[in-house]
PyMOL Python script that loads the backbone (N, CA, C, O; Angstrom):
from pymol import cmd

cmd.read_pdbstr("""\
ATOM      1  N   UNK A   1      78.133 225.072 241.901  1.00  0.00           N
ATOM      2  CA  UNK A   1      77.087 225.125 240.892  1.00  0.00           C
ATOM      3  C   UNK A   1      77.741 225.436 239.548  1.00  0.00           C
ATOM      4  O   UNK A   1      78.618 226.299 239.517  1.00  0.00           O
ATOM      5  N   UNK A   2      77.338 224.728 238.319  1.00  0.00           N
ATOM      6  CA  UNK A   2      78.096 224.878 237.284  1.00  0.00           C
ATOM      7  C   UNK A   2      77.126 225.277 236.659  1.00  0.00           C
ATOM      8  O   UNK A   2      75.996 225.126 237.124  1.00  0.00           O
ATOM      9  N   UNK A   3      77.377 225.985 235.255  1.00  0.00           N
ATOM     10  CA  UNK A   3      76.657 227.210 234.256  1.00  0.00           C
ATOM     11  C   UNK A   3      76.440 226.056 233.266  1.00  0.00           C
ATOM     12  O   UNK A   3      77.196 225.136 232.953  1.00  0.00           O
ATOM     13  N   UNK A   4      75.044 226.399 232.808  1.00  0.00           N
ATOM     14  CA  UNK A   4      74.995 225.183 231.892  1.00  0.00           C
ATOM     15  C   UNK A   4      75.063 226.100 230.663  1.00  0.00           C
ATOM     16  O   UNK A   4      74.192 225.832 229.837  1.00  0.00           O
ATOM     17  N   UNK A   5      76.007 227.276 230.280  1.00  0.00           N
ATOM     18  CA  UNK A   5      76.363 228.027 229.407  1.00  0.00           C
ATOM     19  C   UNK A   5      77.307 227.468 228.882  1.00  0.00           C
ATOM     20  O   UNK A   5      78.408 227.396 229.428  1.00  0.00           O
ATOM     21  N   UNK A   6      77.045 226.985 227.757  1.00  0.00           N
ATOM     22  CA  UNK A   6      77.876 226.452 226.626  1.00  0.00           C
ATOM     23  C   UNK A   6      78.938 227.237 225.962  1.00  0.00           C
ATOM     24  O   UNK A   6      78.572 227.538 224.826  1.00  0.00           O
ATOM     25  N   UNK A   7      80.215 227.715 226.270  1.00  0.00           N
ATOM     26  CA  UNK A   7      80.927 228.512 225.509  1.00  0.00           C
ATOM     27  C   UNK A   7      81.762 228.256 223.958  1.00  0.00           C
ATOM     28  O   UNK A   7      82.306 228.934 223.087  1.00  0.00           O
ATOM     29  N   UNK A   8      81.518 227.081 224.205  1.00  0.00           N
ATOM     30  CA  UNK A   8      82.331 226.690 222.197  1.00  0.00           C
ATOM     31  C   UNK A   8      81.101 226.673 221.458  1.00  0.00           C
ATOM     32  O   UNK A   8      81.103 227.043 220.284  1.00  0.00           O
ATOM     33  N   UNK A   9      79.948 226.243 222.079  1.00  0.00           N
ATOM     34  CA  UNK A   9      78.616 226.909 221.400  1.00  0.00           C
ATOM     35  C   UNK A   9      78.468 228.054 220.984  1.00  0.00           C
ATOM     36  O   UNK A   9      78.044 228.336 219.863  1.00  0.00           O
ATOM     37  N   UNK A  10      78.763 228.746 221.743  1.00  0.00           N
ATOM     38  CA  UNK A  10      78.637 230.322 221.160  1.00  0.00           C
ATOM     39  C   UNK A  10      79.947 230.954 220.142  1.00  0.00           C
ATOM     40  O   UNK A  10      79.706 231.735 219.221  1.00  0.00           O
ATOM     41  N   UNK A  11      81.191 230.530 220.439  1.00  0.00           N
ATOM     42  CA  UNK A  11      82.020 230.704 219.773  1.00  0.00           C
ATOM     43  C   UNK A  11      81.745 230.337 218.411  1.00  0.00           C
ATOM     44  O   UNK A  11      81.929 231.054 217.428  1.00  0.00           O
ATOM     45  N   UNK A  12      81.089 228.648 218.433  1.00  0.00           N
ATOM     46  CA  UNK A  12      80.833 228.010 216.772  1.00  0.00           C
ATOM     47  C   UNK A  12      79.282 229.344 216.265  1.00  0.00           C
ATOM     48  O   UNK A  12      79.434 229.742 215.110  1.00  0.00           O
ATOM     49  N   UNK A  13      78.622 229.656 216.633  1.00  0.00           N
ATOM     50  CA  UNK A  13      77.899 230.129 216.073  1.00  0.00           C
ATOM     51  C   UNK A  13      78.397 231.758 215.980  1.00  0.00           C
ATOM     52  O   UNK A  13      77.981 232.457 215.055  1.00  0.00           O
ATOM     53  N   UNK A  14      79.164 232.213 216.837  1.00  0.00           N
ATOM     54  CA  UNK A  14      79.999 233.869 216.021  1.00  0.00           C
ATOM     55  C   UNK A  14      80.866 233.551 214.488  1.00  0.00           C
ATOM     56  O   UNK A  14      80.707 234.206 213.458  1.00  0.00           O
ATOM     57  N   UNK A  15      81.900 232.253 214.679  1.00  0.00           N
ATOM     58  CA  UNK A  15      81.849 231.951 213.391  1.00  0.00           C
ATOM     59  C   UNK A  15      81.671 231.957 212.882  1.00  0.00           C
ATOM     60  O   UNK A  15      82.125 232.619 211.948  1.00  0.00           O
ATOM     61  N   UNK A  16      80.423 230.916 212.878  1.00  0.00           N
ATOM     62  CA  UNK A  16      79.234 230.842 211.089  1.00  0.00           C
ATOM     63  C   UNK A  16      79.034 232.008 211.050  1.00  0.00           C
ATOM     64  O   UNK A  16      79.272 232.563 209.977  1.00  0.00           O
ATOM     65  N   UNK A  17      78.598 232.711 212.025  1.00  0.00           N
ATOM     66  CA  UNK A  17      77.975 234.405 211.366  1.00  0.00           C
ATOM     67  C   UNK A  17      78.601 235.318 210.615  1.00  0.00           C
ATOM     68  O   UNK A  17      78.179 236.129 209.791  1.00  0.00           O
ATOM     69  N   UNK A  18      80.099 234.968 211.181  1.00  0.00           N
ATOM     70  CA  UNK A  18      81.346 236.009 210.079  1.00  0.00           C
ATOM     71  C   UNK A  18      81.387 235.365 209.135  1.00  0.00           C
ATOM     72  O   UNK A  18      81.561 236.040 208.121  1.00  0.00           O
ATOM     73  N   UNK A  19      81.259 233.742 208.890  1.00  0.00           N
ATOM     74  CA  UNK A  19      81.860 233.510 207.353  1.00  0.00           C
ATOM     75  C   UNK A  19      80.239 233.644 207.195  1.00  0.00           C
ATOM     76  O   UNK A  19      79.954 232.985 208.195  1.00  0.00           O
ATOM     77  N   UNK A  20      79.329 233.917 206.807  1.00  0.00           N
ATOM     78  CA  UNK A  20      78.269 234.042 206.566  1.00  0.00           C
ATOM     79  C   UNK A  20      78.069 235.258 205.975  1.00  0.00           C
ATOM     80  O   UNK A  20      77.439 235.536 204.955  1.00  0.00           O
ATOM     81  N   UNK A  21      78.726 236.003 206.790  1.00  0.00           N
ATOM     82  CA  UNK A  21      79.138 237.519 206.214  1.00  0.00           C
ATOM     83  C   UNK A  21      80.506 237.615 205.316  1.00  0.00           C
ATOM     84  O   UNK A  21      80.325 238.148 204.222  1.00  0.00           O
ATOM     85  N   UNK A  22      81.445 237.316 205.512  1.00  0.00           N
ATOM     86  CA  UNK A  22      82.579 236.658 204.786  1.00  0.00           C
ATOM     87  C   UNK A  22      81.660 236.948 203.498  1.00  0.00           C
ATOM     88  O   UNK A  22      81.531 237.902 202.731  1.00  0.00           O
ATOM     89  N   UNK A  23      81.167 235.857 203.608  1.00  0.00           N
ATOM     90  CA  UNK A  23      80.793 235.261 202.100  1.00  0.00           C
ATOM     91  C   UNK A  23      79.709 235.941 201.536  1.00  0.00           C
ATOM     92  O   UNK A  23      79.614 235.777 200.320  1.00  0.00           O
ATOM     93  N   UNK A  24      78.769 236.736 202.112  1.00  0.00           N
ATOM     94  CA  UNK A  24      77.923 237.356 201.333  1.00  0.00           C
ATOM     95  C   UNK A  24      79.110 238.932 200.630  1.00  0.00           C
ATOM     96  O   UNK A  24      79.036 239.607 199.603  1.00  0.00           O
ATOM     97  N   UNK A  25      79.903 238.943 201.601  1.00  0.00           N
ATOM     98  CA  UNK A  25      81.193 240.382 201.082  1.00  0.00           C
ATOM     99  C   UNK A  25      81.864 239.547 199.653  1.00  0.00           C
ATOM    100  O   UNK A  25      82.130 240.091 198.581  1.00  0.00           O
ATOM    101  N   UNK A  26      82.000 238.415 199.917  1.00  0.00           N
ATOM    102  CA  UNK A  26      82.730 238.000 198.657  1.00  0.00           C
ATOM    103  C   UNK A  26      81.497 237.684 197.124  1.00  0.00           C
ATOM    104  O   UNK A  26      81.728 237.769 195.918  1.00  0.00           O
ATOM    105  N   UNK A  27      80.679 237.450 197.598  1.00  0.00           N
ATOM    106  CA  UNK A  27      79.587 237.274 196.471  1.00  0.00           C
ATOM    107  C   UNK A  27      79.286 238.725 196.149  1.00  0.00           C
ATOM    108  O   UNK A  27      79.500 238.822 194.940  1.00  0.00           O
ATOM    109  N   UNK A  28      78.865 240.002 196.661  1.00  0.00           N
ATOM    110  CA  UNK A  28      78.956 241.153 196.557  1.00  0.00           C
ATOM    111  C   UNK A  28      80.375 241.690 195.490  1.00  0.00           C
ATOM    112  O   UNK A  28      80.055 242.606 194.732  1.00  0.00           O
ATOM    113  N   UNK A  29      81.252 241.412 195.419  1.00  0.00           N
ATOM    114  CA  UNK A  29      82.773 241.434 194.667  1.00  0.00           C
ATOM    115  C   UNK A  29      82.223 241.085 193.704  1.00  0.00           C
ATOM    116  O   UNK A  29      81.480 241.819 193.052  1.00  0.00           O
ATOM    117  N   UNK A  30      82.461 239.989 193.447  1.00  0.00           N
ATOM    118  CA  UNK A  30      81.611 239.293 192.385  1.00  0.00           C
ATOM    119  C   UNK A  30      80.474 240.252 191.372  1.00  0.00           C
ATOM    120  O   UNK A  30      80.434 240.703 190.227  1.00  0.00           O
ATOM    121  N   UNK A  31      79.700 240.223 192.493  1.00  0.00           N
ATOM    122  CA  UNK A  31      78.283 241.050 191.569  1.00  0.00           C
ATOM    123  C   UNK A  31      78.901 242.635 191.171  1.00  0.00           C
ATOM    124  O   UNK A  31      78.718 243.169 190.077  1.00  0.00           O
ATOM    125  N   UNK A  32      79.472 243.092 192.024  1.00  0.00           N
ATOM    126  CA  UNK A  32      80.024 244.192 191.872  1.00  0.00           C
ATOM    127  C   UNK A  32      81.241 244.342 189.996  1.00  0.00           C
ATOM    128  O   UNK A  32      81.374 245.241 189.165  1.00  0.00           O
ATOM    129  N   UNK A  33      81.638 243.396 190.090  1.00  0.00           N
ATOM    130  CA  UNK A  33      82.528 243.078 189.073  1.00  0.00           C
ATOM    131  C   UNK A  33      81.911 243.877 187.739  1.00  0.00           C
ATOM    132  O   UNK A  33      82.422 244.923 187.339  1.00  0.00           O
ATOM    133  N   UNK A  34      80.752 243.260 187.102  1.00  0.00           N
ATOM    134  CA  UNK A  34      80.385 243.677 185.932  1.00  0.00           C
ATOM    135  C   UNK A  34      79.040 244.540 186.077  1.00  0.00           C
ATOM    136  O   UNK A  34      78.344 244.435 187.087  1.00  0.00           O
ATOM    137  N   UNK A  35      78.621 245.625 184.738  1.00  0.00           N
ATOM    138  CA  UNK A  35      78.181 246.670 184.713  1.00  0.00           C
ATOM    139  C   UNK A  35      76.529 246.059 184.958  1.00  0.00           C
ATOM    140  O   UNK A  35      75.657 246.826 185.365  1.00  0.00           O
ATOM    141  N   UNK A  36      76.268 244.767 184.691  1.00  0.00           N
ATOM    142  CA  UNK A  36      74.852 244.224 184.895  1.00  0.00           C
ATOM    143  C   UNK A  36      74.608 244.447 186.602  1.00  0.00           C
ATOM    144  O   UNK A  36      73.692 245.029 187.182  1.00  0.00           O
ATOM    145  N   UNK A  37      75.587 243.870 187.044  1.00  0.00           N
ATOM    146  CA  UNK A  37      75.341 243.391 189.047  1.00  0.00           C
ATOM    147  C   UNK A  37      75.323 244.921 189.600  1.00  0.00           C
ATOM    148  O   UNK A  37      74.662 245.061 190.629  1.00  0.00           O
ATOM    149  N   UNK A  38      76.056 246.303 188.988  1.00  0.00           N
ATOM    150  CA  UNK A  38      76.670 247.456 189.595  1.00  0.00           C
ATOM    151  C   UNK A  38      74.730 247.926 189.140  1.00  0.00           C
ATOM    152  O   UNK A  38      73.927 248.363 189.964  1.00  0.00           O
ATOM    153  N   UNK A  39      74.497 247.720 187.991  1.00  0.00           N
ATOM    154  CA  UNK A  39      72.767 248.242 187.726  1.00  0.00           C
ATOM    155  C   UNK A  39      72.129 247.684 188.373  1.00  0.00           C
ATOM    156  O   UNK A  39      71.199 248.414 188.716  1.00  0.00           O
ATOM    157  N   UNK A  40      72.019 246.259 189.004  1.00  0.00           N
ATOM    158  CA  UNK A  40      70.446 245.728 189.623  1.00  0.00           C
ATOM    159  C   UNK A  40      71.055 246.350 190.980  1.00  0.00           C
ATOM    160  O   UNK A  40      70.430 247.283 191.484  1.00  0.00           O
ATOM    161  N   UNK A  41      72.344 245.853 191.662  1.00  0.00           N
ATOM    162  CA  UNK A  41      72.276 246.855 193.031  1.00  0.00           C
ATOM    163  C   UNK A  41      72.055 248.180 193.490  1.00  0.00           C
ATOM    164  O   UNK A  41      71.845 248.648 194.609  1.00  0.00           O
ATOM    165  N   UNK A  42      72.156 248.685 192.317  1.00  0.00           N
ATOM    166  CA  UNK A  42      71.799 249.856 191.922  1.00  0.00           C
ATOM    167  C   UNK A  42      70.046 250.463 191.604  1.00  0.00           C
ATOM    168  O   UNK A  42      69.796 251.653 191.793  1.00  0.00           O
ATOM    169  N   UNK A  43      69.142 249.661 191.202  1.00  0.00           N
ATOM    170  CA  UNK A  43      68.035 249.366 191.361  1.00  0.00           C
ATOM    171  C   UNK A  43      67.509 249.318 193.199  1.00  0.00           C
ATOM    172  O   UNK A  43      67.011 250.105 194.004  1.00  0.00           O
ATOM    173  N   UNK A  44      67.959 247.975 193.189  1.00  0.00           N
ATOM    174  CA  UNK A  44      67.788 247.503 194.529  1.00  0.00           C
ATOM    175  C   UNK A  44      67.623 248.860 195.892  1.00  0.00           C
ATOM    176  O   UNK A  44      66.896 249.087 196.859  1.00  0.00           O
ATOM    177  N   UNK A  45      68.769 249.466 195.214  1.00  0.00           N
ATOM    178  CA  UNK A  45      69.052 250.466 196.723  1.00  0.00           C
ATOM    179  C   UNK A  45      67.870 251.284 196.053  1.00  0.00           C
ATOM    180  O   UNK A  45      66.984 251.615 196.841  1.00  0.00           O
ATOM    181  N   UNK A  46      67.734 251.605 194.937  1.00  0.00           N
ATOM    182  CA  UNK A  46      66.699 252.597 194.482  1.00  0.00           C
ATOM    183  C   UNK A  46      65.308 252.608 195.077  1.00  0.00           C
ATOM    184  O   UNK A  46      64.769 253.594 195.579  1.00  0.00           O
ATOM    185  N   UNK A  47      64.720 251.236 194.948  1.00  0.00           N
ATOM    186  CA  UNK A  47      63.937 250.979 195.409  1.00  0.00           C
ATOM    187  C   UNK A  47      63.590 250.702 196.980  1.00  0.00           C
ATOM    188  O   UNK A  47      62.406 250.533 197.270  1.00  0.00           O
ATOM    189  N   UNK A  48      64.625 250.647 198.048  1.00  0.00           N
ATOM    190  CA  UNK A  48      64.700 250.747 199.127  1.00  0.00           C
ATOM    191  C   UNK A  48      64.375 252.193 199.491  1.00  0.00           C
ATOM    192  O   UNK A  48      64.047 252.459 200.647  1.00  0.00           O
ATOM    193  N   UNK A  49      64.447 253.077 198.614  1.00  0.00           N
ATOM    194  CA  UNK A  49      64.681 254.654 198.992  1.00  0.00           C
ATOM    195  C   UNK A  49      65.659 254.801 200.002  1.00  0.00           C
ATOM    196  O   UNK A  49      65.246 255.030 201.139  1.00  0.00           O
ATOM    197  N   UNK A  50      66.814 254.718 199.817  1.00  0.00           N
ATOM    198  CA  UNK A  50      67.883 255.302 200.795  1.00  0.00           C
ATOM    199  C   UNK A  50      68.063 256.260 200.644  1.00  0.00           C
ATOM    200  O   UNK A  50      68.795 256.778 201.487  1.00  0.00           O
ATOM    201  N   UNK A  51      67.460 257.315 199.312  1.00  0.00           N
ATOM    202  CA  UNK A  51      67.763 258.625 199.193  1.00  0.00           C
ATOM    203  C   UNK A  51      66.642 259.397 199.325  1.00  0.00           C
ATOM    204  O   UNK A  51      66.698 260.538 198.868  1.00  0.00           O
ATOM    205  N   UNK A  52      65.569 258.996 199.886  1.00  0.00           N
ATOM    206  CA  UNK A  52      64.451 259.501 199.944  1.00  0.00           C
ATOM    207  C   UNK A  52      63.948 259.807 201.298  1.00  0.00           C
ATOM    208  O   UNK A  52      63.721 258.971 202.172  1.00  0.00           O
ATOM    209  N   UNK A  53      63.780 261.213 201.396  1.00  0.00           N
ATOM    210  CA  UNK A  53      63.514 261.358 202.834  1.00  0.00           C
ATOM    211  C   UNK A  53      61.793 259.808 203.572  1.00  0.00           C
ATOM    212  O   UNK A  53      60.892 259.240 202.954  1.00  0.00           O
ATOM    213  N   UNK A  54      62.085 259.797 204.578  1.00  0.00           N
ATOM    214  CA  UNK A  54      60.831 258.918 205.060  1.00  0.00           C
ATOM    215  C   UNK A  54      59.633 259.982 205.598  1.00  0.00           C
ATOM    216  O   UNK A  54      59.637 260.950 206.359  1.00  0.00           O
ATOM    217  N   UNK A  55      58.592 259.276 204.785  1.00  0.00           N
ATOM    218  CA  UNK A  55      57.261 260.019 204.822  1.00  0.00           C
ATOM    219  C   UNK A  55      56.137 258.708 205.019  1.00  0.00           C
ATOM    220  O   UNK A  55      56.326 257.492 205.037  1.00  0.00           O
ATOM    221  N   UNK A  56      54.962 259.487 205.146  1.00  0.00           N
ATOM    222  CA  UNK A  56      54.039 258.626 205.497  1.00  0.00           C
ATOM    223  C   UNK A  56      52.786 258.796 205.744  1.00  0.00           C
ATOM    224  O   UNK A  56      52.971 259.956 206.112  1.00  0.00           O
ATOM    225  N   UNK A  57      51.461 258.640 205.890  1.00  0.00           N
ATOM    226  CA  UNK A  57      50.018 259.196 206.416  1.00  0.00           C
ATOM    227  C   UNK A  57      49.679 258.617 207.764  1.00  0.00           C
ATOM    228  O   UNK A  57      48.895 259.209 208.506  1.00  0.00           O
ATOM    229  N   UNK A  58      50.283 257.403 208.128  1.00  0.00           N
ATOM    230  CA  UNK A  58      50.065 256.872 209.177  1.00  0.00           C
ATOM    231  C   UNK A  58      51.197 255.942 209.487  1.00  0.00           C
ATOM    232  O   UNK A  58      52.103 255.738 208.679  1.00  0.00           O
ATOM    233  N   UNK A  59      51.129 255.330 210.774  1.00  0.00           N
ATOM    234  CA  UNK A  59      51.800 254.811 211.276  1.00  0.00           C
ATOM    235  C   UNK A  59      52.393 253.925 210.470  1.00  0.00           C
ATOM    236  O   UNK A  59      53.558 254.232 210.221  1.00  0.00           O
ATOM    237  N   UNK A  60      51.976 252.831 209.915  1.00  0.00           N
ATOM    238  CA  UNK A  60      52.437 251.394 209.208  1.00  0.00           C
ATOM    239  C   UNK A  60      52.767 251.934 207.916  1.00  0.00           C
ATOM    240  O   UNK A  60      53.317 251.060 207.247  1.00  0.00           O
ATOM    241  N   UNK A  61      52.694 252.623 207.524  1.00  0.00           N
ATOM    242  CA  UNK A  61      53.969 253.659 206.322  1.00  0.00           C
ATOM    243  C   UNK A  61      54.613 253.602 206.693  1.00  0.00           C
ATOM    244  O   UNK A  61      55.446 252.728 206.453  1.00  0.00           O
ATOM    245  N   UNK A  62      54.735 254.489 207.573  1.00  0.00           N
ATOM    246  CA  UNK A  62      56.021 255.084 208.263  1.00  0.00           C
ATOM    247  C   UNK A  62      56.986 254.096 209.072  1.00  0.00           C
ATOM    248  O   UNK A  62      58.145 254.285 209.442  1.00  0.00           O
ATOM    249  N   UNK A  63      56.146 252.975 209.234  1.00  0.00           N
ATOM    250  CA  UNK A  63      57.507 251.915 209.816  1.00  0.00           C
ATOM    251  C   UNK A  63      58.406 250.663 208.692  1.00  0.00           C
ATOM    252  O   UNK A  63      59.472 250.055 208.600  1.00  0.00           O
ATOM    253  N   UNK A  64      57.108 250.846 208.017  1.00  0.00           N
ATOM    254  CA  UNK A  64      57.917 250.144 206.340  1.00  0.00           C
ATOM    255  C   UNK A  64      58.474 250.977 205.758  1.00  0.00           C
ATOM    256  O   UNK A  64      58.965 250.297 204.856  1.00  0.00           O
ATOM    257  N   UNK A  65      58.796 251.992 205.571  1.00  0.00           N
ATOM    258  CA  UNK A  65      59.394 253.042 205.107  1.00  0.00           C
ATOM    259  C   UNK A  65      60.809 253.180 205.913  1.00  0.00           C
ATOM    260  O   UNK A  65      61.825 253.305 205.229  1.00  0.00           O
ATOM    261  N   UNK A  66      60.919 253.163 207.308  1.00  0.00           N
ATOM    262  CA  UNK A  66      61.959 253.045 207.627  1.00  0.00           C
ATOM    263  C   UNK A  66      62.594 251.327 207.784  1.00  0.00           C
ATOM    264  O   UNK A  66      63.770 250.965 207.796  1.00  0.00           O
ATOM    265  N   UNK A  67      61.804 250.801 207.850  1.00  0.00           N
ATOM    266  CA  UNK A  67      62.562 249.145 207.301  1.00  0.00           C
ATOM    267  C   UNK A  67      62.731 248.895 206.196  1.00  0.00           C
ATOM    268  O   UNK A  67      62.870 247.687 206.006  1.00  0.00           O
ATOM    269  N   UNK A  68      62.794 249.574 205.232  1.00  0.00           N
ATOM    270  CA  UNK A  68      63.097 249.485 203.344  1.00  0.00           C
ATOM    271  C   UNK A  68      64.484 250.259 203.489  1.00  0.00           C
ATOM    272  O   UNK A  68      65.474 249.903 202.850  1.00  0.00           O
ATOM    273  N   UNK A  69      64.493 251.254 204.299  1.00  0.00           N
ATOM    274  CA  UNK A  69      65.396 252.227 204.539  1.00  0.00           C
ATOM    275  C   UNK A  69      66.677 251.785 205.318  1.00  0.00           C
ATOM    276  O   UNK A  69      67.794 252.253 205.096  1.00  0.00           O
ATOM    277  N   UNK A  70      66.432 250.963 206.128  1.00  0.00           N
ATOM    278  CA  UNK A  70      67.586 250.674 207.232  1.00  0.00           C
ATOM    279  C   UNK A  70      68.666 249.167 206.310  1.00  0.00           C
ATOM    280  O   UNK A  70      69.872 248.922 206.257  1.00  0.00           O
ATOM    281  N   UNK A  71      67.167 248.354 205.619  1.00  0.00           N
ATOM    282  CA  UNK A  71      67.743 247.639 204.889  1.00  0.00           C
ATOM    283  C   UNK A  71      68.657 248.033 203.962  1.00  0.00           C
ATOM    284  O   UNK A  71      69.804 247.637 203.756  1.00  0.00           O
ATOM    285  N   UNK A  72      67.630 249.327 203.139  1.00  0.00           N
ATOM    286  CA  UNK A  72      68.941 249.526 202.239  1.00  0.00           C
ATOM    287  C   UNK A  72      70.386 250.037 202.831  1.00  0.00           C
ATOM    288  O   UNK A  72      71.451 249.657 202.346  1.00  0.00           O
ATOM    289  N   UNK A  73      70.310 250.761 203.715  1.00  0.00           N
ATOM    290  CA  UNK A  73      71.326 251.264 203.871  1.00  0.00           C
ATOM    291  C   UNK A  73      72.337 249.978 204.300  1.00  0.00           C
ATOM    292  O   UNK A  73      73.447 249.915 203.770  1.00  0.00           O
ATOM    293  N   UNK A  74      71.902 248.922 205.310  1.00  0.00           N
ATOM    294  CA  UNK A  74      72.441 247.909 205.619  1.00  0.00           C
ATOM    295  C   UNK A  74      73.166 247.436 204.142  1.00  0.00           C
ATOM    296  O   UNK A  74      74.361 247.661 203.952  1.00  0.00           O
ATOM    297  N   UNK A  75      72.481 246.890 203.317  1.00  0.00           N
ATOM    298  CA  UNK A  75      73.285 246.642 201.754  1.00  0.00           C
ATOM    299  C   UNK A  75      74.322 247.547 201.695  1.00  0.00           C
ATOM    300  O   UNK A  75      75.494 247.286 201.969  1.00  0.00           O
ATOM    301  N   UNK A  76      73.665 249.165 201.150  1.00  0.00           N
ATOM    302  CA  UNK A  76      74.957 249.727 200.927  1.00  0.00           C
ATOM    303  C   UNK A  76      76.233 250.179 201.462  1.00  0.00           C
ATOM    304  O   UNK A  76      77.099 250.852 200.904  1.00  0.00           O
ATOM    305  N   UNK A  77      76.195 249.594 202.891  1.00  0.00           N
ATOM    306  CA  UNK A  77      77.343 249.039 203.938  1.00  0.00           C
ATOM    307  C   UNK A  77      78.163 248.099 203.241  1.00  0.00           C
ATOM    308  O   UNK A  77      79.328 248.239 202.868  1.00  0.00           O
ATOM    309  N   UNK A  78      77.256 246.946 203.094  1.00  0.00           N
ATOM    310  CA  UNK A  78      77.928 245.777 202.889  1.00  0.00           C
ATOM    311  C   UNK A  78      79.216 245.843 201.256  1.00  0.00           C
ATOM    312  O   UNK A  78      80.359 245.419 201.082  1.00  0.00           O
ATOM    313  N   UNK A  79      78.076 246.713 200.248  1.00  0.00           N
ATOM    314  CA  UNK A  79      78.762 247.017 199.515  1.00  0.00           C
ATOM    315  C   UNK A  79      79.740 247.611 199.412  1.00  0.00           C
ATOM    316  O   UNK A  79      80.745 247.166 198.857  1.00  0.00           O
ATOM    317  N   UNK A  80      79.641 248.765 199.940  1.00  0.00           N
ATOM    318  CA  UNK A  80      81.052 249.795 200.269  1.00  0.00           C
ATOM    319  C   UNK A  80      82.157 248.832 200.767  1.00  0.00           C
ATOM    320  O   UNK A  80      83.273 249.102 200.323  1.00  0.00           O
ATOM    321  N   UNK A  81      82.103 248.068 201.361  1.00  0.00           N
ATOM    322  CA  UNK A  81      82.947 247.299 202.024  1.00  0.00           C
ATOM    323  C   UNK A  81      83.476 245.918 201.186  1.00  0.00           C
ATOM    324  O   UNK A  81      84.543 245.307 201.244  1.00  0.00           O
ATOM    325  N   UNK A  82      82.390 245.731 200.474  1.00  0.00           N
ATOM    326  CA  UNK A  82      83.157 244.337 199.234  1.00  0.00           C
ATOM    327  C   UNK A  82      84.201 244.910 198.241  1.00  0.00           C
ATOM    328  O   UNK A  82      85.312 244.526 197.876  1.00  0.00           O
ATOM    329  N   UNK A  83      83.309 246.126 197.904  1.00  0.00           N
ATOM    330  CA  UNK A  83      84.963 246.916 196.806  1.00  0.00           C
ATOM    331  C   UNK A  83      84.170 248.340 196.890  1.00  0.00           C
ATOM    332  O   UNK A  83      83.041 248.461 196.417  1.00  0.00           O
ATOM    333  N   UNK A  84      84.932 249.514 197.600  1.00  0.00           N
ATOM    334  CA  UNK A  84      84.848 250.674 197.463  1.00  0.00           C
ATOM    335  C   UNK A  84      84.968 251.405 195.707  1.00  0.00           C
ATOM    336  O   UNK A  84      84.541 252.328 195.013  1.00  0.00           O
ATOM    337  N   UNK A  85      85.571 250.609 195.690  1.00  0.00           N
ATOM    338  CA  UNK A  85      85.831 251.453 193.447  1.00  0.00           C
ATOM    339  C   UNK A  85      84.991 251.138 193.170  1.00  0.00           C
ATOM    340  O   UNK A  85      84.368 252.102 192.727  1.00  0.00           O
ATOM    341  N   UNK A  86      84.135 249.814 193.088  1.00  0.00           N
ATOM    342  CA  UNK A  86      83.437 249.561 192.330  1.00  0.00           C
ATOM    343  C   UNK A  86      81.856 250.199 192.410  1.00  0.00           C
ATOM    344  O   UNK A  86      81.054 250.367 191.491  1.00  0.00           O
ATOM    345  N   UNK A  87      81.706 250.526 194.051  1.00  0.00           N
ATOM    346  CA  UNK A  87      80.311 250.537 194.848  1.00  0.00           C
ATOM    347  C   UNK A  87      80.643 252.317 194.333  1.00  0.00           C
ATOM    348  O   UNK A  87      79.651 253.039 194.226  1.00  0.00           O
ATOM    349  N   UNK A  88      81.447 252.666 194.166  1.00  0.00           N
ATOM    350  CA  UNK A  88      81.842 253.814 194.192  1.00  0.00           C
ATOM    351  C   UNK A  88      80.945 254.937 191.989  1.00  0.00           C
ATOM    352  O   UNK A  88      80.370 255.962 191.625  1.00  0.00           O
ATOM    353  N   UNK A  89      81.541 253.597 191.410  1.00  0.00           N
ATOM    354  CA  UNK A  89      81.693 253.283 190.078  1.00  0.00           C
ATOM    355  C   UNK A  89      79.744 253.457 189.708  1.00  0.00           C
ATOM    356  O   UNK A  89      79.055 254.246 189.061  1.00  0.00           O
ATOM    357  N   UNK A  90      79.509 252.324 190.482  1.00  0.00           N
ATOM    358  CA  UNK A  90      78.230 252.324 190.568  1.00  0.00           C
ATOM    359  C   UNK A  90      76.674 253.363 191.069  1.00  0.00           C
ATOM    360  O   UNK A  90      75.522 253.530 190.669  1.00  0.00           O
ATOM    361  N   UNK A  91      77.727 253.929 192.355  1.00  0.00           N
ATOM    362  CA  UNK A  91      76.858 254.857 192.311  1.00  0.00           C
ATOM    363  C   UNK A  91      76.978 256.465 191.917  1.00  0.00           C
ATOM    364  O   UNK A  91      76.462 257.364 192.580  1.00  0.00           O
ATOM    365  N   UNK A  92      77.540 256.600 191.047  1.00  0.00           N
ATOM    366  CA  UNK A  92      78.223 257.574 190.442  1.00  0.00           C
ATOM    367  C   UNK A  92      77.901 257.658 188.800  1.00  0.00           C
ATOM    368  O   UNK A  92      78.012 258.685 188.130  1.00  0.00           O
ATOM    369  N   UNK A  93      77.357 255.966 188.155  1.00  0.00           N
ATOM    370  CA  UNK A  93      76.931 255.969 187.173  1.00  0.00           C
ATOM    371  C   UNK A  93      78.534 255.677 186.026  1.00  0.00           C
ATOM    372  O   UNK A  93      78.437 255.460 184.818  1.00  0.00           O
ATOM    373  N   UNK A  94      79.749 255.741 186.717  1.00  0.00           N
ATOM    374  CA  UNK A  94      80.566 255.790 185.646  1.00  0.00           C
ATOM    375  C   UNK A  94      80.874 254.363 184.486  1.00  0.00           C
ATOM    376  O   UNK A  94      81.638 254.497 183.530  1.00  0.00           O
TER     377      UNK A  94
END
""", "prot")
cmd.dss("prot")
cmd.show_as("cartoon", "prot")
cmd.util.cbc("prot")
cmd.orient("prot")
């Protein structure tokens, strides 16, 4: 009996997913570069509240609140990791 599990299938699609990521780390560099891209990402995470404890009155707060939250933090992963000086630069205000 043979597996109708495709293995270069799955290999081609771990690929795309790293250069997919690849490339959103290298566009991040980029934005990171000048003092405009270091302010809107800087916004961005603001508005995610990554620094804001999660609160809520009811349930569906409290689960958008932690999906604004996980996102941001997901970004400011990605950032730390495109250029530490710069993500660094940025959130530090220098």
């Amino acid at each position: 009996m043979t597996s109708h599990y495709d293995f270069e299938k799955r290999e081609r699609k771990k690929q795309d997913a790293k250069s997919k990521v690849d490339q959103r780390i290298d566009d991040l560099r980029h934005i990171l570069e000048s003092e405009h891209g270091r302010r809107y990402l800087k916004g961005v995470l603001t508005f995610l509240n990554i620094n804001v404890p999660i609160s809520g009155t009811n349930n569906v707060e409290i689960y958008k609140a932690i999906g604004r939250n996980q996102a941001g933090h997901r970004i400011k992963d990605e950032i730390l990791q495109a250029n530490q000086e710069q993500a660094i630069k940025m959130f530090l205000n220098i």
